[in-house]
C-alpha positions as CSV (number, residue, x, y, z in Angstrom):
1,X,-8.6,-14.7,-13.0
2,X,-12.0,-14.8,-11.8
3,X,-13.3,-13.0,-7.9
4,X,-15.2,-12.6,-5.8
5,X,-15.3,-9.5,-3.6
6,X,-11.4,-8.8,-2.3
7,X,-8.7,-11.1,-3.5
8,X,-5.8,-10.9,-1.6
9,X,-2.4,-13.3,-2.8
10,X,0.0,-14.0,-0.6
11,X,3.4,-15.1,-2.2
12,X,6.2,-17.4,-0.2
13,X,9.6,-17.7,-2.3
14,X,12.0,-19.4,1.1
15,X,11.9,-17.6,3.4
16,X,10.6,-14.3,1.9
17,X,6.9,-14.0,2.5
18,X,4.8,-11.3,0.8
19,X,1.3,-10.6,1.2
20,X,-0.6,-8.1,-1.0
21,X,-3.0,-5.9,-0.6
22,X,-6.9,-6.6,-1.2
23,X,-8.1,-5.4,-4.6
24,X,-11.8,-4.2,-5.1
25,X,-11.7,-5.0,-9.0
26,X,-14.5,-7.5,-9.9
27,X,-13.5,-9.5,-12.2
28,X,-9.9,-9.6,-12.8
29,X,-6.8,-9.2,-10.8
30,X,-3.3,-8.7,-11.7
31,X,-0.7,-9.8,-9.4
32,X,2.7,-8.0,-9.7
33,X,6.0,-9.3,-6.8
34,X,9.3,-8.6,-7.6
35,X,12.7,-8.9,-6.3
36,X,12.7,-11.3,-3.2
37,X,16.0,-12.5,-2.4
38,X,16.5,-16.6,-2.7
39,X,19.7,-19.0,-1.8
40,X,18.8,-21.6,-4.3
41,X,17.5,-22.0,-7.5
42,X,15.5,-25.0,-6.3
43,X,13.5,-23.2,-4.1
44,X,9.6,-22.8,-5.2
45,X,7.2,-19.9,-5.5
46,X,3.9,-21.0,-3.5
47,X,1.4,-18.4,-4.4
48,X,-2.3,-19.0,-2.3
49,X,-5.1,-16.6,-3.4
50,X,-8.2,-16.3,-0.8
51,X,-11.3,-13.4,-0.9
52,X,-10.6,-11.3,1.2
53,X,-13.7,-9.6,3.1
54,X,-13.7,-6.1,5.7
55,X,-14.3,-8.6,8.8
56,X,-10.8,-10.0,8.1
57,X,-12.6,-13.6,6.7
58,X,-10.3,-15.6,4.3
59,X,-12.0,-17.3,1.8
60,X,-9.6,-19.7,-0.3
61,X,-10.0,-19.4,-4.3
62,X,-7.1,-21.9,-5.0
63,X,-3.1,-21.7,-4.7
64,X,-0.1,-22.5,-7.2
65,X,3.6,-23.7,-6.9
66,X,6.1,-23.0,-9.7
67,X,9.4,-24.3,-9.7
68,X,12.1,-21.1,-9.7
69,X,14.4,-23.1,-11.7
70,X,11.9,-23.3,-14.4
71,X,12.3,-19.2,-14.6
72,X,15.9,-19.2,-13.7
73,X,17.1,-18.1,-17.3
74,X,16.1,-14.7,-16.8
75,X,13.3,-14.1,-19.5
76,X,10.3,-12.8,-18.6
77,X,7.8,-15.7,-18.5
78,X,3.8,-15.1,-19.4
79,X,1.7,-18.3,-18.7
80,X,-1.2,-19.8,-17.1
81,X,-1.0,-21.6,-14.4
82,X,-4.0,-23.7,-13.1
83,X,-5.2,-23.1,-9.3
84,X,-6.0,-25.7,-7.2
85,X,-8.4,-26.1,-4.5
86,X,-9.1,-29.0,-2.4
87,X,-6.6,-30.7,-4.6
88,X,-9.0,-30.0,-7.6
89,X,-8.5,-27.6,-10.1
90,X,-10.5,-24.3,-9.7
91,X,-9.7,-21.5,-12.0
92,X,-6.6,-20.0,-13.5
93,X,-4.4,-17.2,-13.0
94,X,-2.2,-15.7,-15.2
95,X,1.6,-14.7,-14.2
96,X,4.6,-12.8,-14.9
97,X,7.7,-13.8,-13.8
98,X,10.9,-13.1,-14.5
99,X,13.8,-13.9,-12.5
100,X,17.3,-11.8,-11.8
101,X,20.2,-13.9,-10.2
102,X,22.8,-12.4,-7.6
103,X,24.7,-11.7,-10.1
104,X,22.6,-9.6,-11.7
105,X,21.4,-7.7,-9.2
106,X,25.0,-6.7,-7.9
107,X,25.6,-5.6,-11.8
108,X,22.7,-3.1,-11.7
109,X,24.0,-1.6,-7.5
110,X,27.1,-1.2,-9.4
111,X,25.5,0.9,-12.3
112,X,23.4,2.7,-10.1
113,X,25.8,3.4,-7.8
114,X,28.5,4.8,-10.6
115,X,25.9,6.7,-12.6
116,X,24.0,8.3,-9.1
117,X,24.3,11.5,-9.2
118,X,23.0,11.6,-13.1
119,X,20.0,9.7,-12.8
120,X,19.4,11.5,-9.4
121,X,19.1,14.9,-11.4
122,X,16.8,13.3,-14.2
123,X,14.4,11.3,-11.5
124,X,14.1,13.8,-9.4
125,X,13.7,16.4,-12.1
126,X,11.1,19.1,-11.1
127,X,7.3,17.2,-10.6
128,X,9.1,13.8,-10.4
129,X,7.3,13.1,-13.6
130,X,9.2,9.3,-14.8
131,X,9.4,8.4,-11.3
132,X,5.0,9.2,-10.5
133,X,4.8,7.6,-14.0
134,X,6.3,4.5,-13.7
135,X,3.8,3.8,-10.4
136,X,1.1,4.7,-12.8
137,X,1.5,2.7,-15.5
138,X,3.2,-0.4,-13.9
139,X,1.1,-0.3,-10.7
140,X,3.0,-2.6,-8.0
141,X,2.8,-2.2,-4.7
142,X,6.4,-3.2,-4.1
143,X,7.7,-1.0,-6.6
144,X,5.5,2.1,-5.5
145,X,6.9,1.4,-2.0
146,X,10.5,1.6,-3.4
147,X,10.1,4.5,-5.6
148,X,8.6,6.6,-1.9
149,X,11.4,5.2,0.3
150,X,14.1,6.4,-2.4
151,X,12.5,10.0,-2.8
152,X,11.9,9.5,1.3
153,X,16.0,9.6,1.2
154,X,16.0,12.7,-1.2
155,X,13.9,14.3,0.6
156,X,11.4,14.6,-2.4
157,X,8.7,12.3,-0.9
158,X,6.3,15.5,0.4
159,X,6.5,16.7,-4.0
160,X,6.2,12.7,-5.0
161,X,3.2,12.2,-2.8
162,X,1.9,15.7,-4.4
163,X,2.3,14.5,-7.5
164,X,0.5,11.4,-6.9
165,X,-2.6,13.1,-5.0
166,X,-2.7,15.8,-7.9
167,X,-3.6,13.1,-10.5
168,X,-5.9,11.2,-8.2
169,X,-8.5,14.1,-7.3
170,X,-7.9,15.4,-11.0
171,X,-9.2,12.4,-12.5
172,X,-11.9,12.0,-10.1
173,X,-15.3,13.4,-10.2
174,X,-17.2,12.9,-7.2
175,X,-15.8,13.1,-3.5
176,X,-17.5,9.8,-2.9
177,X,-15.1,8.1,-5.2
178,X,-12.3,10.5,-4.2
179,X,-9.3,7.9,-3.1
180,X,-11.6,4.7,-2.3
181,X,-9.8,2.9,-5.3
182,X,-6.9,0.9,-4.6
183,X,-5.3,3.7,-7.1
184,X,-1.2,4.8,-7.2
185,X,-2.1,8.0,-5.2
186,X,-3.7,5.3,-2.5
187,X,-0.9,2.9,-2.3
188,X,1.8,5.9,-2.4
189,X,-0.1,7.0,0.9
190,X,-0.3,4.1,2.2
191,X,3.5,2.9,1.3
192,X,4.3,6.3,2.8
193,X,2.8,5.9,6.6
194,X,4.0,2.1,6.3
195,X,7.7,3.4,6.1
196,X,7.8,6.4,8.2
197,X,4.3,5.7,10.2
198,X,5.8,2.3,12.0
199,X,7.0,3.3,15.1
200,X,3.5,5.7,15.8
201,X,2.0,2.9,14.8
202,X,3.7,0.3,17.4
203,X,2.7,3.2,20.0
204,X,-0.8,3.6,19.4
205,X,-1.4,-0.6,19.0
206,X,-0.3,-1.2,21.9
207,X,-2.5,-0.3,24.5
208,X,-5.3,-2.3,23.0
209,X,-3.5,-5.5,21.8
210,X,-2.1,-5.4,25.2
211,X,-5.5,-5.8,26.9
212,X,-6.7,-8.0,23.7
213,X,-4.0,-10.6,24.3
214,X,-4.3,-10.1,28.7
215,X,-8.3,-11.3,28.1
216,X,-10.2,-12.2,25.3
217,X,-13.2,-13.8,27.1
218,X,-16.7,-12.5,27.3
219,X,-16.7,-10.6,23.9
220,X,-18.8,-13.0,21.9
221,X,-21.4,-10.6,20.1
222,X,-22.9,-14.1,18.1
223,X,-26.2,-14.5,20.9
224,X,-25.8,-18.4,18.7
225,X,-22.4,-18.4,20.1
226,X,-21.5,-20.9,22.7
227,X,-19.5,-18.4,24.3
228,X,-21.7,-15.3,24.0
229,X,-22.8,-14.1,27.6
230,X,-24.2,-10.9,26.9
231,X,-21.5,-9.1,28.6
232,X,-19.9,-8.6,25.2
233,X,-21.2,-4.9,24.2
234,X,-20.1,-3.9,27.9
235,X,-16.7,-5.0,27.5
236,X,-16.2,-4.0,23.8
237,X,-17.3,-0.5,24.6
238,X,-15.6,-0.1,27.3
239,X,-12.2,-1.0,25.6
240,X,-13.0,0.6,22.4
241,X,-13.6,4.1,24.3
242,X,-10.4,3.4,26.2
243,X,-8.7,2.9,23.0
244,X,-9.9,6.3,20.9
245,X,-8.5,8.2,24.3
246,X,-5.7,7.4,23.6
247,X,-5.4,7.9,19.7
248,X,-7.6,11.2,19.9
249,X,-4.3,12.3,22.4
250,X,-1.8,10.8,20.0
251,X,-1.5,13.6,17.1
252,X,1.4,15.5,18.8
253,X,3.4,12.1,18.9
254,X,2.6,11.7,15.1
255,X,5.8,12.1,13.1
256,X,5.6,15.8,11.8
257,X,6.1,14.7,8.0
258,X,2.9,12.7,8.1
259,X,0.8,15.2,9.5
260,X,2.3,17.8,6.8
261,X,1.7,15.4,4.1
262,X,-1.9,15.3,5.7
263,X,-1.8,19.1,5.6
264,X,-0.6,19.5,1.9
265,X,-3.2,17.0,0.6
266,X,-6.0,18.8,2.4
267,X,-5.4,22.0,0.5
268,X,-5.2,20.2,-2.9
269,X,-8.7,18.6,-1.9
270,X,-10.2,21.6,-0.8
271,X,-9.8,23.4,-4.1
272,X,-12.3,20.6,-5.9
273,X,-13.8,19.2,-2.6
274,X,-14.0,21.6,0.1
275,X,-16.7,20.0,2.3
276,X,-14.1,16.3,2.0
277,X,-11.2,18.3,2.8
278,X,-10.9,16.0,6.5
279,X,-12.7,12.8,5.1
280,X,-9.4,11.7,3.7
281,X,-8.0,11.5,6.8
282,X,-10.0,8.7,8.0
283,X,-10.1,7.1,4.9
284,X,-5.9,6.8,5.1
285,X,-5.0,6.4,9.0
286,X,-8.0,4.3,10.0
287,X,-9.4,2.4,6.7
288,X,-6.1,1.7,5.2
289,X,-3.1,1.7,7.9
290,X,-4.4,1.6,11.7
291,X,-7.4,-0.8,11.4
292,X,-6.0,-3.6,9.0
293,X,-3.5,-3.6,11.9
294,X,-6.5,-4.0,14.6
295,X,-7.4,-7.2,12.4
296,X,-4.4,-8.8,11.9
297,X,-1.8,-7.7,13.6
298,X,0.7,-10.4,13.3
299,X,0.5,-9.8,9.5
300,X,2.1,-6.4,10.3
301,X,5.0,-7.4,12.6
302,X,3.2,-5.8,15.8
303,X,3.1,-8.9,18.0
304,X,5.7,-12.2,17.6
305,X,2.0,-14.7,18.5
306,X,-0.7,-14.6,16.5
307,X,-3.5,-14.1,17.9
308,X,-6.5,-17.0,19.1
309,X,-9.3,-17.4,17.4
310,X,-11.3,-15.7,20.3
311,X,-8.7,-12.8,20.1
312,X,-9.4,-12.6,16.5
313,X,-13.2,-12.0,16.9
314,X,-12.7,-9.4,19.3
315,X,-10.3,-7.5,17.2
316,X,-12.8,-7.8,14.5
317,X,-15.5,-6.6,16.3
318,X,-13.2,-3.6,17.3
319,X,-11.9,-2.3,14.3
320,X,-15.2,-2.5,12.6
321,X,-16.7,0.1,15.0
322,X,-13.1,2.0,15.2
323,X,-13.8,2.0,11.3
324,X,-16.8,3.4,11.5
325,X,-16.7,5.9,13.7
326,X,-13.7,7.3,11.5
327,X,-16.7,7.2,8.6
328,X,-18.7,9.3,11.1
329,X,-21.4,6.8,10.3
330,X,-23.6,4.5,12.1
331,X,-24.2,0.6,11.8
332,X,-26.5,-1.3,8.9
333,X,-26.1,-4.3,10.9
334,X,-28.8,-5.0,14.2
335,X,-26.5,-6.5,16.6
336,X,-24.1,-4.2,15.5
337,X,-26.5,-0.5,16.5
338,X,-25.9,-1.1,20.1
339,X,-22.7,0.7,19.7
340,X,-23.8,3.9,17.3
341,X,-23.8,5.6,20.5
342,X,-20.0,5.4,20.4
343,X,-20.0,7.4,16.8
344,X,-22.1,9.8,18.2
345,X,-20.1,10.7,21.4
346,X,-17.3,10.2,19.6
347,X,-18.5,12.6,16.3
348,X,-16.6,15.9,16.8
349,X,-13.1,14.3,19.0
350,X,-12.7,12.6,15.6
351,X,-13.5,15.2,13.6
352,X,-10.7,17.2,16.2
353,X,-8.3,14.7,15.8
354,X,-8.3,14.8,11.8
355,X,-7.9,18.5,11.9
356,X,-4.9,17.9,14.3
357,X,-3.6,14.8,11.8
358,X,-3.5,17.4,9.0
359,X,-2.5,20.5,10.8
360,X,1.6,21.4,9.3
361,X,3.8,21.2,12.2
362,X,6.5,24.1,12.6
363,X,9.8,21.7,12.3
364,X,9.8,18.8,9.8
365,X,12.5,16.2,9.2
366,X,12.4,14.5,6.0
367,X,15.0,11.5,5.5
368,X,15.1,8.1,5.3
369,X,17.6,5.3,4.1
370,X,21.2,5.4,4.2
371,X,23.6,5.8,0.9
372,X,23.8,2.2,0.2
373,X,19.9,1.3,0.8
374,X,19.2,4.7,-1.9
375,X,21.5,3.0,-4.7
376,X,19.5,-0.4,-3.9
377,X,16.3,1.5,-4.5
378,X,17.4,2.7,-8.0
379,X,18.2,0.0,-9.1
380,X,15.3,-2.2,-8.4
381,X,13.5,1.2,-10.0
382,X,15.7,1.4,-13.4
383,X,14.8,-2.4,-13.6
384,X,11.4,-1.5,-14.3
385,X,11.7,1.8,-16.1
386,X,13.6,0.2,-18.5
387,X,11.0,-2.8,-18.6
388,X,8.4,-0.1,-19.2
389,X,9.9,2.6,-21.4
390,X,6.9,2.5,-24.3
391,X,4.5,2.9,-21.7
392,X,6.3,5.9,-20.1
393,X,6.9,7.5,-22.8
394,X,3.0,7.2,-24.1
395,X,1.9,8.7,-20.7
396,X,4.2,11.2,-20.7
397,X,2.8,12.9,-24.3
398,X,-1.0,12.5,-23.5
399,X,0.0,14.0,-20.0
400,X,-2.9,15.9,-19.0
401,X,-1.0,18.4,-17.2
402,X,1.5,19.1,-20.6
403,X,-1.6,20.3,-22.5
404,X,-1.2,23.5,-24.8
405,X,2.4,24.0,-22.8
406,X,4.6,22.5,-25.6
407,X,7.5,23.9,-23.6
408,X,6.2,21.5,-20.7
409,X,6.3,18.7,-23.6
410,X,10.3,19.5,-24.2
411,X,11.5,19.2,-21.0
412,X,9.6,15.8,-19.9
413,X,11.2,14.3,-23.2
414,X,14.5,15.6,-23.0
415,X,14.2,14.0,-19.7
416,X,13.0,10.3,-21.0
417,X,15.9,10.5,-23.9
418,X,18.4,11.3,-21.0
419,X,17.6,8.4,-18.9
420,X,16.7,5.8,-22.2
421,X,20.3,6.6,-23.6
422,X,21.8,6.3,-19.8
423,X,20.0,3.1,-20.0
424,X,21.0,1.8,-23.2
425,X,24.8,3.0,-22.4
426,X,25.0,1.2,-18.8
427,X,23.6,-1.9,-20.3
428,X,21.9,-2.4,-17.4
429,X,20.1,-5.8,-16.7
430,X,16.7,-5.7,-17.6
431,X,14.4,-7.2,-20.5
432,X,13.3,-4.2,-22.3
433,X,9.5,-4.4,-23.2
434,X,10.0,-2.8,-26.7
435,X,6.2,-3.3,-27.5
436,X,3.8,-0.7,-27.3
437,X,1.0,-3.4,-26.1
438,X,-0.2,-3.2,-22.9
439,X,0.3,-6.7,-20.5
């Protein structure tokens, strides 16, 4: 499918809504959603596709409805499907569905759940190499999410997330570049503060969407505007000042595994990187978790009413200059420079704050799901190991990190046969992608 700039697809099946993230990619775009939970058969996937700018704009490229009975046999189905826009048809997009009834699904919790402790010992084998694979070579957000949340419960996240960073700033050669694609290692970050981050995240919102939503008016920075006053600047700085307060005092309230996943990634990135070993920081807390938030935060369940249109250029205007003073950088645009003053007073509190955000607390508690949520989790991820076995298996023998260590080799593949013949025995539901092709 053609793009613009930042597609973004959001996907309704009932009443499951999903929205992905915005991919940077140019000129294609792959959209991967799996396992919402329908009543009916009859119900219809409505997929809409806009661009998706920085600002929060929605541009529509076209939308698509498919009839779930159509997929209901549970085959993987590969097709075309035309998008239309305006009611006219504007491009294509290509997708792959494949369907798993109730039925199905309450097979597979069964196999997990009998087989556990087995597949527990091969997945989270030291380096978690099939489960950091799998997000590798079948990047989805949803599954990434799943696969963090399961190691969350095992208490293997801090190793998954290493595992993940490792790969990212090996296979990077300039700092510049260093975690600004949306790569596995990003959206394993990001999937991380999204699951354990919430609650900090509801704290630190509040104060300004409480003061966003109590007045709105007289923050019009358009001087062609009807509405634009001049007092805008005046306000906006006032509030955004107000606002970094109260993160810059917020680090203490941060849960501890964050900030020593923070602090573990920093000393990976200051073996290669030294002078970028804080720039992360910003790029994860502000770029991808708190300021998306800012935009739209109805999207991310942190207020029941969306927001008015006048709230929504507000909070624009707001997390732009939030956004860059976490770059340490000033403003390209004009009307924009009257607040580089904020990034300068604000230079060194941030740069405080990200050394706090990274610092290792003394206690950490690591945990997540209960029993029955981890055995719901393995079961969506053996779905798609098995769906992806080929490609697994090719990553795992050009592994960078196996090279001239044919010991290494042995014990990633004695791994892969364990789980393939677990697999194979359990005759767990799942279309096996016996191809070597890439889709």
């Amino acid at each position: 499918m053609e793009v613009t700039r930042h597609p973004r697809c959001k996907i309704v099946v009932g009443d499951n809504k999903v929205v992905t993230a915005a991919t940077d990619q140019d000129r294609h775009w792959d959209l991967q959603c799996f396992y919402l939970e329908v009543e009916s058969d009859h119900d219809t996937i409505k997929i809409d596709i806009a661009d998706h700018n920085k600002l929060g704009k929605h541009i529509p490229l076209g939308k698509v409805d498919i009839a779930l009975e159509s997929v209901a046999d549970g085959l993987l189905h590969d097709h075309h499907y035309p998008l239309l826009l305006h009611k006219v048809t504007s491009q294509s997009i290509r997708i792959r569905v494949q369907y798993l009834t109730s039925t199905q699904a309450h097979k597979n919790f069964q196999i997990a759940k009998k087989f556990y402790p087995q597949l527990r010992e091969i997945l989270l084998a030291p380096d978690l190499v099939i489960l950091s694979t799998l997000c590798k070579v079948y990047d989805s957000n949803q599954v990434i999410t799943t696969v963090v949340s399961f190691a969350l419960a095992e208490h293997q996240v801090l190793s998954l997330l290493n595992q993940f960073v490792y790969r990212e700033i090996r296979n990077t050669n300039s700092d510049q570049t260093l975690f600004r694609l949306d790569s596995p290692a990003s959206k394993a970050v990001v999937a991380f503060l999204r699951v354990v981050g919430q609650p900090y995240l509801h704290e630190v919102m509040a104060p300004l969407l409480d003061q966003v939503y109590a007045d709105a008016s007289h923050a019009e920075m358009d001087p062609e505007h009807p509405k634009y006053t001049g007092e805008a600047p005046r306000k906006i700085e006032r509030l955004v000042q107000e606002y970094l307060h109260f993160i810059f005092a917020s680090a203490e309230r941060c849960p501890g595994i964050i900030r020593l996943a923070f602090s573990n990634i920093k000393e990976m990135i200051a073996v290669v990187f030294p002078e970028s070993q804080l720039k992360f920081v910003g790029a994860f807390l502000f770029l991808r978790f708190i300021c998306p938030c800012i935009v739209s935060p109805h999207e991310f369940g942190l207020v029941k009413v969306p927001p008015t249109e006048e709230m929504k250029r507000l909070l624009r205007v707001v997390g732009k200059i939030i956004q860059n003073v976490a770059n340490l950088n000033h403003f390209k645009e004009e009307n924009m420079r009257v607040f580089d003053d904020i990034v300068d007073s604000n230079r060194e509190k941030m740069l405080h704050f990200y050394s706090e955000m990274s610092s290792a607390p003394e206690a950490v508690e690591e945990g997540g799901d209960g029993e029955e949520d981890k055995v719901k989790d393995l079961a969506i991820i053996l779905k798609h190991v098995g769906c992806n076995l080929p490609r697994i298996l090719k990553e795992i023998s050009g592994d960078g990190r196996c090279q001239g260590r044919p010991d290494k080799i042995a014990e990633e593949m004695t791994h892969y046969a364990r789980l393939k013949i677990l697999l194979e025995e359990t005759a767990l539901d799942v279309l096996v992608d016996k191809s070597e092709e890439e889709v």
